[in-house]
Biopython code that builds the backbone (N, CA, C, O; Angstrom):
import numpy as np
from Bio.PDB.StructureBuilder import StructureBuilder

atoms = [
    (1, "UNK", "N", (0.831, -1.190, 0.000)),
    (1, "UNK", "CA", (0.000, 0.000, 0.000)),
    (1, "UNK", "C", (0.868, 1.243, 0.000)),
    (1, "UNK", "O", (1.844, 1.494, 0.707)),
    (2, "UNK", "N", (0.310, 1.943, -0.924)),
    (2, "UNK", "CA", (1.349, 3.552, -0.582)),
    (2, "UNK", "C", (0.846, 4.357, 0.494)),
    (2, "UNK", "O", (-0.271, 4.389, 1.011)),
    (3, "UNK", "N", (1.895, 4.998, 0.725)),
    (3, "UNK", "CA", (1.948, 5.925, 1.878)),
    (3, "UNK", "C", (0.981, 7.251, 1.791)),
    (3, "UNK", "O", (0.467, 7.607, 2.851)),
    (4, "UNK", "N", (0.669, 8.080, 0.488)),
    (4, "UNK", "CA", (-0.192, 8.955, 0.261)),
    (4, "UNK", "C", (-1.865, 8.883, 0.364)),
    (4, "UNK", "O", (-2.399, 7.932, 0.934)),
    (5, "UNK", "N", (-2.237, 9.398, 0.079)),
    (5, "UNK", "CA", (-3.874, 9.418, -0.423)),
    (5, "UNK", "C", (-4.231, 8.790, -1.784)),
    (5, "UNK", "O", (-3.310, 8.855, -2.597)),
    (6, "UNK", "N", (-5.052, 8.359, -2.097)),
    (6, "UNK", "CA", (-5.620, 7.635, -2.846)),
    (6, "UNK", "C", (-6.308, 8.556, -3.483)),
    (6, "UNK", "O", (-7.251, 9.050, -2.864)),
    (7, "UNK", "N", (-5.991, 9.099, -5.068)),
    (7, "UNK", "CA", (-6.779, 9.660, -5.960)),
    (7, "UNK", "C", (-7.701, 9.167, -6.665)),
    (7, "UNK", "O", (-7.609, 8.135, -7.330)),
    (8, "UNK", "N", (-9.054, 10.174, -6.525)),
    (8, "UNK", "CA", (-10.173, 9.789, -7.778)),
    (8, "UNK", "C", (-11.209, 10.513, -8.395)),
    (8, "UNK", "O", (-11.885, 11.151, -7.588)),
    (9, "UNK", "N", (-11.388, 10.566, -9.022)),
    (9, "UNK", "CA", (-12.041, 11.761, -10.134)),
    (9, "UNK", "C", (-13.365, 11.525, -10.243)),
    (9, "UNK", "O", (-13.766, 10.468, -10.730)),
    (10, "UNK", "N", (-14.277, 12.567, -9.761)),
    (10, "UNK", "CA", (-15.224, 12.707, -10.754)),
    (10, "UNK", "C", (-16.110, 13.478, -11.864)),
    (10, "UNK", "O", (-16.435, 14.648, -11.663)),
    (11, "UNK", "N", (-16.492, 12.795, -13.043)),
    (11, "UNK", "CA", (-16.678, 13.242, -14.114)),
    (11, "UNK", "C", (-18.167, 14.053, -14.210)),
    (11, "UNK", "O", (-18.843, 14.635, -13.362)),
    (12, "UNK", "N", (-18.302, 13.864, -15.313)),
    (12, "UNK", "CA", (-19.737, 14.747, -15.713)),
    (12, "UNK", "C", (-20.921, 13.823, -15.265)),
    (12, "UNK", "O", (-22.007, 14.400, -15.321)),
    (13, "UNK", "N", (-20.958, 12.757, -14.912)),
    (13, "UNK", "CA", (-21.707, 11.779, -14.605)),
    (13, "UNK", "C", (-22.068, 12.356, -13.072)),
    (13, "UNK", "O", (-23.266, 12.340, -12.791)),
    (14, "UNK", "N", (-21.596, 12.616, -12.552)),
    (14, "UNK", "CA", (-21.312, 12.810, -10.831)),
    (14, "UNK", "C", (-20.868, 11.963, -10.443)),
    (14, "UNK", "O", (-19.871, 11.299, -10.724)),
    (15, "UNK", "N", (-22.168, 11.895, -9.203)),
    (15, "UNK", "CA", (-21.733, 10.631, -7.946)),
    (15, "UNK", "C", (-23.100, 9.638, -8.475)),
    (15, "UNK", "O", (-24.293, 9.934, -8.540)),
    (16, "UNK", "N", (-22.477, 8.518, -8.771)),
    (16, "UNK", "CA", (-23.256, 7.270, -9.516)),
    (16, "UNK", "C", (-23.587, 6.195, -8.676)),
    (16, "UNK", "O", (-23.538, 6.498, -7.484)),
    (17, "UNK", "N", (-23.986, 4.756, -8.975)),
    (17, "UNK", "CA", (-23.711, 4.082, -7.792)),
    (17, "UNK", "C", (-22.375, 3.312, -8.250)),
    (17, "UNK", "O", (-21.839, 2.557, -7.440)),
    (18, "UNK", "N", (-21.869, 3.475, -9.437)),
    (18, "UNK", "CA", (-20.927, 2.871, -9.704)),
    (18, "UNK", "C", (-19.164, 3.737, -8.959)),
    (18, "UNK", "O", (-18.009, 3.333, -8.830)),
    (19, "UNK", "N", (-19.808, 4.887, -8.689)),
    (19, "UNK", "CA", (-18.525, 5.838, -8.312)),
    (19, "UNK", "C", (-18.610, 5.050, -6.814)),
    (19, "UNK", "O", (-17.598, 4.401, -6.551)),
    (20, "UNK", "N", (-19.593, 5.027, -5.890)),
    (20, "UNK", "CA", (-20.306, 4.820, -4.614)),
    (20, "UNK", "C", (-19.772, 3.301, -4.449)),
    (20, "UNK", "O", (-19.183, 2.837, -3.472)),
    (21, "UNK", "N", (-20.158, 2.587, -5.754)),
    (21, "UNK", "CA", (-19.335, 0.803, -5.011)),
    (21, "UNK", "C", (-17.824, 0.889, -5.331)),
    (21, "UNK", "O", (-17.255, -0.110, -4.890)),
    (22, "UNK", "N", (-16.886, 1.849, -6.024)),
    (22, "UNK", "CA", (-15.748, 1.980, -6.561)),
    (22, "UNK", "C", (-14.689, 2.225, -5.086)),
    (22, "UNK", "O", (-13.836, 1.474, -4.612)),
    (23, "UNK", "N", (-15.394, 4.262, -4.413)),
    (23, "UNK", "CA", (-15.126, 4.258, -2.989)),
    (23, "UNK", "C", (-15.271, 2.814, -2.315)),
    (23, "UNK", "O", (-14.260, 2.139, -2.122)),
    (24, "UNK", "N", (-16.549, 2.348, -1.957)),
    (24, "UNK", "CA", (-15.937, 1.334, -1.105)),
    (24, "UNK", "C", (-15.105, 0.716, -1.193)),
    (24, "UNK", "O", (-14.321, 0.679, -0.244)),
    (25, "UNK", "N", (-14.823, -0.174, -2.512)),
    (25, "UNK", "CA", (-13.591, -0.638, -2.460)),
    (25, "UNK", "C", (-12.215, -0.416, -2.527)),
    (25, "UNK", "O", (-11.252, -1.154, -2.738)),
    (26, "UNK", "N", (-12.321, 0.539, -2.344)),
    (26, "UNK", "CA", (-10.861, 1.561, -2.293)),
    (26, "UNK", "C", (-10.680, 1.788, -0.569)),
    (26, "UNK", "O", (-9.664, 1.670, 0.116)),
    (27, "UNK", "N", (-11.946, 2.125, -0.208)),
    (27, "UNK", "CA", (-11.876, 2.187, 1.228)),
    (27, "UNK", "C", (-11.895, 0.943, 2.558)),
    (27, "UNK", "O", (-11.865, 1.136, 3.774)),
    (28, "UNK", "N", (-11.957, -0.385, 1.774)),
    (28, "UNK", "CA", (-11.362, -1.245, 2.180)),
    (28, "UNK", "C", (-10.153, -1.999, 2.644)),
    (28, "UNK", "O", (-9.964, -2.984, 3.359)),
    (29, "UNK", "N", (-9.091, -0.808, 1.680)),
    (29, "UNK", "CA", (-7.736, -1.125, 2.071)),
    (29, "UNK", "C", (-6.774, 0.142, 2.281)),
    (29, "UNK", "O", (-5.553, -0.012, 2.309)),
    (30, "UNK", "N", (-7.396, 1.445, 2.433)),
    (30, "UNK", "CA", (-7.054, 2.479, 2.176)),
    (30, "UNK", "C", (-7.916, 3.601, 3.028)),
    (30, "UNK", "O", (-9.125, 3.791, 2.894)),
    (31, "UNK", "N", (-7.071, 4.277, 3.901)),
    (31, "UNK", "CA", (-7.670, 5.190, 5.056)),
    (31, "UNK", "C", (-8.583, 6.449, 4.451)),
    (31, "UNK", "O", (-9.761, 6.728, 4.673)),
    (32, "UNK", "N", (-7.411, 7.223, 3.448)),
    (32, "UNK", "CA", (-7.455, 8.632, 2.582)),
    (32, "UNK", "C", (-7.473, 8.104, 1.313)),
    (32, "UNK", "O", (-6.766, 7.350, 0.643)),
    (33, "UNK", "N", (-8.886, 8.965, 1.135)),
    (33, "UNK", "CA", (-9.166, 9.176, -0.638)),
    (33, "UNK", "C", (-9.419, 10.701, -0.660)),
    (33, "UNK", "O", (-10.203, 11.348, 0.033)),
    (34, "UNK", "N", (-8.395, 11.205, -1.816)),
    (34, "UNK", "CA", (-8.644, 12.574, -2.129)),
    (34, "UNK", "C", (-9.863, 12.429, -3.765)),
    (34, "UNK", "O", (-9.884, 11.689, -4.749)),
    (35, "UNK", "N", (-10.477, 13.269, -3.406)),
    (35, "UNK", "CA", (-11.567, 13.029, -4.654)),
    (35, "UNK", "C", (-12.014, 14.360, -5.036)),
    (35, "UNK", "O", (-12.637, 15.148, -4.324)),
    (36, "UNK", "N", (-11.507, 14.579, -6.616)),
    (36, "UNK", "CA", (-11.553, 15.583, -6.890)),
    (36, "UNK", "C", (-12.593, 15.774, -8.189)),
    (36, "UNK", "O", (-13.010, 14.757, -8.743)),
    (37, "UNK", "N", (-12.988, 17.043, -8.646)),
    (37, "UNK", "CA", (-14.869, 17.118, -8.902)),
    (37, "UNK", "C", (-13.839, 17.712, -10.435)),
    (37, "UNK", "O", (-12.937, 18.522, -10.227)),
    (38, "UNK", "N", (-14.095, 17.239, -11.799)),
    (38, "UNK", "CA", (-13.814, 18.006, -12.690)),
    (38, "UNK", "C", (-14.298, 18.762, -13.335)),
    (38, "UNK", "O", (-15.494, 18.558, -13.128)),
    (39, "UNK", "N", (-14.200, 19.776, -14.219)),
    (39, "UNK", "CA", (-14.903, 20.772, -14.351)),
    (39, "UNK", "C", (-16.302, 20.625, -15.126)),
    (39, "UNK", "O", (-17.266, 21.389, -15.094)),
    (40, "UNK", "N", (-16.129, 19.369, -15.862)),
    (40, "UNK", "CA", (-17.378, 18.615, -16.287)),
    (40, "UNK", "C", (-18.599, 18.355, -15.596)),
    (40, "UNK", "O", (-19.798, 18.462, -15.851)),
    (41, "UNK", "N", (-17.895, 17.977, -14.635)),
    (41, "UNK", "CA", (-18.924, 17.849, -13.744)),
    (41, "UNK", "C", (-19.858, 18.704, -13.013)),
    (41, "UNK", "O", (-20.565, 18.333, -12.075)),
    (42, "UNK", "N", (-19.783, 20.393, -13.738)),
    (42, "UNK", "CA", (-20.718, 21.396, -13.035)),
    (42, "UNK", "C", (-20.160, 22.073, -11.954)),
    (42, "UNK", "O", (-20.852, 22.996, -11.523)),
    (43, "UNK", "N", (-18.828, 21.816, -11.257)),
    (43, "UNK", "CA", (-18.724, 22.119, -10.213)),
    (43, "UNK", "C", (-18.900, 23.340, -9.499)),
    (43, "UNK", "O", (-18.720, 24.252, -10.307)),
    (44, "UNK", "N", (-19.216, 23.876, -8.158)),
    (44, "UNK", "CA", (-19.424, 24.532, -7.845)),
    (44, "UNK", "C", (-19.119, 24.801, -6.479)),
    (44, "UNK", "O", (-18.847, 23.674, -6.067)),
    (45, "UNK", "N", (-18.963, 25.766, -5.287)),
    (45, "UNK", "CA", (-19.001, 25.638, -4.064)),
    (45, "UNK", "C", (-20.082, 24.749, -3.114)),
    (45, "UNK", "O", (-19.808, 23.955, -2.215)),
    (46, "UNK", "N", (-21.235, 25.105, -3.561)),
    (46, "UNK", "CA", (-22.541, 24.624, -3.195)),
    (46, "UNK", "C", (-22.427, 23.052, -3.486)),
    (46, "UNK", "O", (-22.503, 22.179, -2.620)),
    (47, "UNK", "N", (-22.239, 22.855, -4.791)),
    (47, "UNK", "CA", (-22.197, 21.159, -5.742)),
    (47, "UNK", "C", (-21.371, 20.376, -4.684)),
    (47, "UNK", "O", (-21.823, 19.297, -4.301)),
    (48, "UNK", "N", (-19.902, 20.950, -4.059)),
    (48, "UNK", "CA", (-19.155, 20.223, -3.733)),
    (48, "UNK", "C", (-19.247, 19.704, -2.456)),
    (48, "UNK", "O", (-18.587, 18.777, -1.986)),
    (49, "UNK", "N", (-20.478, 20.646, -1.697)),
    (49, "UNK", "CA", (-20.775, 20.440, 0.020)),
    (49, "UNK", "C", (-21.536, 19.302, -0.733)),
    (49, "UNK", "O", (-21.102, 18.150, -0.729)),
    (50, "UNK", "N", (-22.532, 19.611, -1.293)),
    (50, "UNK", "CA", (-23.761, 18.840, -1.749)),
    (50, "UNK", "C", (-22.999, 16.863, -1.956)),
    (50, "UNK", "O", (-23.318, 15.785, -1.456)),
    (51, "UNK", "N", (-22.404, 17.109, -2.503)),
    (51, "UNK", "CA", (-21.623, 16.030, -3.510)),
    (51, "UNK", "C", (-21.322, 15.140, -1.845)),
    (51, "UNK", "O", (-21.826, 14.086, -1.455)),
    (52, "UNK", "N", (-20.585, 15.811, -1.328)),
    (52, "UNK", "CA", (-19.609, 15.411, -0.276)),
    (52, "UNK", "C", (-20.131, 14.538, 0.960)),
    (52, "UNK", "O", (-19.721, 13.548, 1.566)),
    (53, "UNK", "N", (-21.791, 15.816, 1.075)),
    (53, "UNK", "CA", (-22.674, 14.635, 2.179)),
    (53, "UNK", "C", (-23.212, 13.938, 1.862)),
    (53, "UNK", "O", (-23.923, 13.290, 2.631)),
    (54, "UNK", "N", (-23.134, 13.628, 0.113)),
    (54, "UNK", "CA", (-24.539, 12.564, -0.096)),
    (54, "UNK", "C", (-23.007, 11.149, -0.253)),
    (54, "UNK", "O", (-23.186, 10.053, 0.278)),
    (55, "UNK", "N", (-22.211, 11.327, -0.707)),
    (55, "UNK", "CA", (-21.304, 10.329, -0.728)),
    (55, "UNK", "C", (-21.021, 10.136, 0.468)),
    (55, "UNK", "O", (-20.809, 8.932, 0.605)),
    (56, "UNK", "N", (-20.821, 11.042, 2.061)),
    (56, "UNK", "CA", (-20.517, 10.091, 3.343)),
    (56, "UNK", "C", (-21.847, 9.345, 3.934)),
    (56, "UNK", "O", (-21.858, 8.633, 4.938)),
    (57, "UNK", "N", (-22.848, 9.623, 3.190)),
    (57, "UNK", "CA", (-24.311, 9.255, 3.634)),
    (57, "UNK", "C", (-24.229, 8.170, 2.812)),
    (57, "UNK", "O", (-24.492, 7.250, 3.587)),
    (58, "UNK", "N", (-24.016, 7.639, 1.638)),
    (58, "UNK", "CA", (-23.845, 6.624, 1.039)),
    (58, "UNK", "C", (-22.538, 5.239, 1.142)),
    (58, "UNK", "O", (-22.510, 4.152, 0.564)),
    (59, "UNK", "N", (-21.585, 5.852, 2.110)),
    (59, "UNK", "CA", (-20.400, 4.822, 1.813)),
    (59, "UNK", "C", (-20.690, 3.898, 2.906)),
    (59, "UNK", "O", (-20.900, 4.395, 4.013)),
    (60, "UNK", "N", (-20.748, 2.259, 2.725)),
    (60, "UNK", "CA", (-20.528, 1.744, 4.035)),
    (60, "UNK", "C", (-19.490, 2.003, 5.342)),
    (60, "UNK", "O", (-19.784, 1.581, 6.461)),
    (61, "UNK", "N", (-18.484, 2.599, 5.127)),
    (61, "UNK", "CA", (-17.639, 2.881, 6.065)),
    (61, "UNK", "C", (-17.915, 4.412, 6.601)),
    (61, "UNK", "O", (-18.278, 5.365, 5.912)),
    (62, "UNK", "N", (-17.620, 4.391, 8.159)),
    (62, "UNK", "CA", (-18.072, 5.756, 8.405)),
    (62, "UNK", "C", (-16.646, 6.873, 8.535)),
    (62, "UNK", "O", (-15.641, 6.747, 9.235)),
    (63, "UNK", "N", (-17.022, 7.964, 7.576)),
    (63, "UNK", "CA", (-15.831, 8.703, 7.075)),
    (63, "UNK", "C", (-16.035, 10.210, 7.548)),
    (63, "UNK", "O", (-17.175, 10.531, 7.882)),
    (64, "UNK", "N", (-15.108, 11.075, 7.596)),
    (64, "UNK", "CA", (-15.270, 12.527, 7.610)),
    (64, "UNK", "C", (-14.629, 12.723, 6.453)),
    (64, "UNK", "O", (-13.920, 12.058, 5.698)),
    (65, "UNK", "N", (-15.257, 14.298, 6.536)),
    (65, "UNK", "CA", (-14.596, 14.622, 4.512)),
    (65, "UNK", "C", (-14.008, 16.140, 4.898)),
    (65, "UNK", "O", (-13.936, 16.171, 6.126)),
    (66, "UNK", "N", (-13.718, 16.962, 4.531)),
    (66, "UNK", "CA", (-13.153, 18.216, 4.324)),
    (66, "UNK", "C", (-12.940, 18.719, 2.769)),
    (66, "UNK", "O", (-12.263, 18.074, 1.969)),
    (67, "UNK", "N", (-13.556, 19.861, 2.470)),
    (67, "UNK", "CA", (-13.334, 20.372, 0.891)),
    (67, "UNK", "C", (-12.039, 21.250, 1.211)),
    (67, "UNK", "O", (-11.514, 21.535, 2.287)),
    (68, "UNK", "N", (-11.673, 21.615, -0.255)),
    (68, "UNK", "CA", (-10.301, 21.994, -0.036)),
    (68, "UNK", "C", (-10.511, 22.302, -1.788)),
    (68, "UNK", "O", (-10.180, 21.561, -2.714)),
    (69, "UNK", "N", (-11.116, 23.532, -1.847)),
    (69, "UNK", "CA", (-10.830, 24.046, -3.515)),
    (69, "UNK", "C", (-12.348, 23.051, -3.812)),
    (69, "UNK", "O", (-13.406, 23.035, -3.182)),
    (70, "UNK", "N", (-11.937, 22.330, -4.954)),
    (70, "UNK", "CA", (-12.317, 22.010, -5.735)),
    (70, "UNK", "C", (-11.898, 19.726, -4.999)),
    (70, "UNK", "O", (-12.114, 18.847, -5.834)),
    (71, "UNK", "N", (-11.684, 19.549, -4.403)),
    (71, "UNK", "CA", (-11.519, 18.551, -4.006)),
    (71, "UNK", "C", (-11.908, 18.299, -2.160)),
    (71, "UNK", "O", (-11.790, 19.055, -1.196)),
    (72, "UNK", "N", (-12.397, 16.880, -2.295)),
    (72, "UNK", "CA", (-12.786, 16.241, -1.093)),
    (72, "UNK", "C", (-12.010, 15.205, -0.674)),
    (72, "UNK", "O", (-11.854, 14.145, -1.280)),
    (73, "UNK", "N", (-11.537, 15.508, 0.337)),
    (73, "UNK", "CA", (-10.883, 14.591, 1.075)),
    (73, "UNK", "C", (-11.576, 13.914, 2.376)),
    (73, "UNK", "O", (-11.851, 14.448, 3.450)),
    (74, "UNK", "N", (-11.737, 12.833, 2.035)),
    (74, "UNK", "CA", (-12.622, 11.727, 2.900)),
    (74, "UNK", "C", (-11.222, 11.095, 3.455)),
    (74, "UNK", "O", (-10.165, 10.888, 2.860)),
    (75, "UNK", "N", (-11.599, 10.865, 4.806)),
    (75, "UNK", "CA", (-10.820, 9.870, 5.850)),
    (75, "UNK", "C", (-11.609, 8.782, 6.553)),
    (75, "UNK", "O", (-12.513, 9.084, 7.332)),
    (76, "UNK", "N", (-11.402, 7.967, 6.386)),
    (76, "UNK", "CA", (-12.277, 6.622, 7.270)),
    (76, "UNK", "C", (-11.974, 6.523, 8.547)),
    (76, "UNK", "O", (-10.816, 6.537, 8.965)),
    (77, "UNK", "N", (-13.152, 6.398, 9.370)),
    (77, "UNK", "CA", (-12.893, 6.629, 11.103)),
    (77, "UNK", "C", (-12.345, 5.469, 11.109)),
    (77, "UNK", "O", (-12.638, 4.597, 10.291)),
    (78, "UNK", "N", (-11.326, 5.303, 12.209)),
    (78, "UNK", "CA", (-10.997, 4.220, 13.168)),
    (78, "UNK", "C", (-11.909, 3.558, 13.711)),
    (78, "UNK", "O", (-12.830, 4.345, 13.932)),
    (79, "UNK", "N", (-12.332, 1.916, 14.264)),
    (79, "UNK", "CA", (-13.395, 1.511, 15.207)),
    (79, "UNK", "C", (-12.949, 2.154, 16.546)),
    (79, "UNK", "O", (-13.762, 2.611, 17.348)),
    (80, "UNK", "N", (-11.440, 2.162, 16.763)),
    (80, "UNK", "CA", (-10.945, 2.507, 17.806)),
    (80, "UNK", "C", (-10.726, 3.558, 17.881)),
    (80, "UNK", "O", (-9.546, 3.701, 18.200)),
    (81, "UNK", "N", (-11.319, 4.638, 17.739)),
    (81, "UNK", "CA", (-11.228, 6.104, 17.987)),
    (81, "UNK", "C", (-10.927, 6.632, 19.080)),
    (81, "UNK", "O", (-11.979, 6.849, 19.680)),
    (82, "UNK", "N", (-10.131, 6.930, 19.617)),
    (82, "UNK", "CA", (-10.411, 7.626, 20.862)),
    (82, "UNK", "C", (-11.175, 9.024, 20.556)),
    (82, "UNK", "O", (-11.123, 9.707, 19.532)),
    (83, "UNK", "N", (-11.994, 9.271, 21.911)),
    (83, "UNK", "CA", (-12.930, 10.439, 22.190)),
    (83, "UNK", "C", (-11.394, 11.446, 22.456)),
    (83, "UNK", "O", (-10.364, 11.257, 23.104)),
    (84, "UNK", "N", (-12.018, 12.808, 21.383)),
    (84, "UNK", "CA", (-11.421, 13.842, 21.937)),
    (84, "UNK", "C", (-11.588, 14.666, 22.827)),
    (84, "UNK", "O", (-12.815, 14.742, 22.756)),
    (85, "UNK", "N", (-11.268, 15.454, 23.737)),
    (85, "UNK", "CA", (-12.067, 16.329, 25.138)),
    (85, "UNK", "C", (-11.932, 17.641, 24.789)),
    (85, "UNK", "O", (-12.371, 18.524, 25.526)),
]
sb = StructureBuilder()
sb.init_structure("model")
sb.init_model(0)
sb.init_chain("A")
sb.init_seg("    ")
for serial, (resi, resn, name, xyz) in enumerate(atoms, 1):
    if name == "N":
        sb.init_residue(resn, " ", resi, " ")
    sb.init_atom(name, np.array(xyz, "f"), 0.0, 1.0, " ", f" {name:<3s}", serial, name[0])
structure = sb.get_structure()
């Protein structure tokens, strides 16, 4: 496994269920996926919140995301999380 984030694009299609079973399996062996919206795809400020909660509402694994431009970066929680105070 590499040490970085895991890149992946999406197109003019959006978020599909084929993009949706793709994440999971990426997120099966892999913490960070950076996922970035191309310009095809409509993008927008609004599009990219939009985009961002319907894909952590859709992935079996439970993730936080952060936008950053024009890209989302999803991280997969730990089971073992520790509580922060």
């Amino acid at each position: 496994m590499s040490a970085g984030a895991v890149t992946f694009q999406i197109g003019k299609a959006g978020v599909t269920p084929a993009v949706i079973e793709q994440l999971n399996r990426i997120l099966e062996h892999h913490k960070h996926i950076r996922i970035s919206a191309l310009p095809a795809s409509g993008r927008t400020r609004h599009s990219m919140q939009t985009m961002a909660v319907s894909l952590v509402a859709a992935l079996q694994a439970t993730c936080e995301y952060r936008i950053i431009g024009f890209t989302i970066a999803l991280r997969k929680r730990s089971l073992r999380q520790k509580s922060r105070k």
